[in-house]
C-alpha positions, -999 to +999 in steps of 0.1 A: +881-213+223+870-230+190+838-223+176+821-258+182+837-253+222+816-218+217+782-230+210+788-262+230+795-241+263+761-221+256+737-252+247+754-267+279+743-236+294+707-238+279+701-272+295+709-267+330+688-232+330+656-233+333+653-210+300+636-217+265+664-218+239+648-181+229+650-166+260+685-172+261+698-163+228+678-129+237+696-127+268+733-135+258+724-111+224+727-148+201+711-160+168+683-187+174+689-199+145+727-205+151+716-222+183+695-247+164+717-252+141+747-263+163+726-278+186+716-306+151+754-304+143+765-319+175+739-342+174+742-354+145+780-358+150+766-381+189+747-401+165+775-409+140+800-420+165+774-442+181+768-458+146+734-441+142+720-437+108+694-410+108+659-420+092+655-410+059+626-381+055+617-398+026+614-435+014+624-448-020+589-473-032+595-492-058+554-502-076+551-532-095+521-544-117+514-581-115+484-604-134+454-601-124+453-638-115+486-638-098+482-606-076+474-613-039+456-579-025+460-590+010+497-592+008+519-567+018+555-565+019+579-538+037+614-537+028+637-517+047+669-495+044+689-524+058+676-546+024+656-565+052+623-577+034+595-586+057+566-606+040+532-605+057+499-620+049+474-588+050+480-552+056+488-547+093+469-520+111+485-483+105+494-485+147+514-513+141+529-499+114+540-470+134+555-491+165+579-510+136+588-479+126+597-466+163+613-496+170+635-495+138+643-458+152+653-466+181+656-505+196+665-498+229 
């Protein structure tokens, strides 16, 4: 049995049981840690044969300065990963904001 088949067979094991990922590790004598940390390999691994890019933690800005006369404060402009730019009028409220992001996450 191959190490990945290991840790596979015991997260399998973690969620038909009605046990917390602790309680388990404490039973079968295994690292939490090593849990955790298979249990993001393999999914991780799921979401790269699906074609799944995980969000970024962090997102590049880029700040301009403009002229006084030319800047429009009620403009704001989101430009994604994908190079998609998305012009809108005003600043949308933060909750909306949130939902794109969701939605970006995860689309269906």
């Amino acid at each position: 049995m191959s190490r990945a088949e290991f840790w596979s067979a015991h997260l399998a094991a973690i969620e038909s049981s009605a046990m917390t990922t602790k309680a388990y590790a404490n039973q079968h004598e295994l690292s939490v840690s090593a849990l955790y940390s298979w249990r993001k390999k393999f999914k991780q691994a799921k979401a790269n044969e699906k074609g799944v890019i995980e969000p970024a933690r962090f997102m590049a800005v880029q700040v301009t300065s403009a002229e006084p006369a030319t800047m429009n404060a009620s403009r704001c402009t989101v430009i994604l990963a994908s190079g998609l730019r998305v012009e809108l009028e005003q600043l949308p409220p933060a909750d909306w904001l949130l939902c794109l992001s969701r939605a970006l996450r995860d689309p269906f």
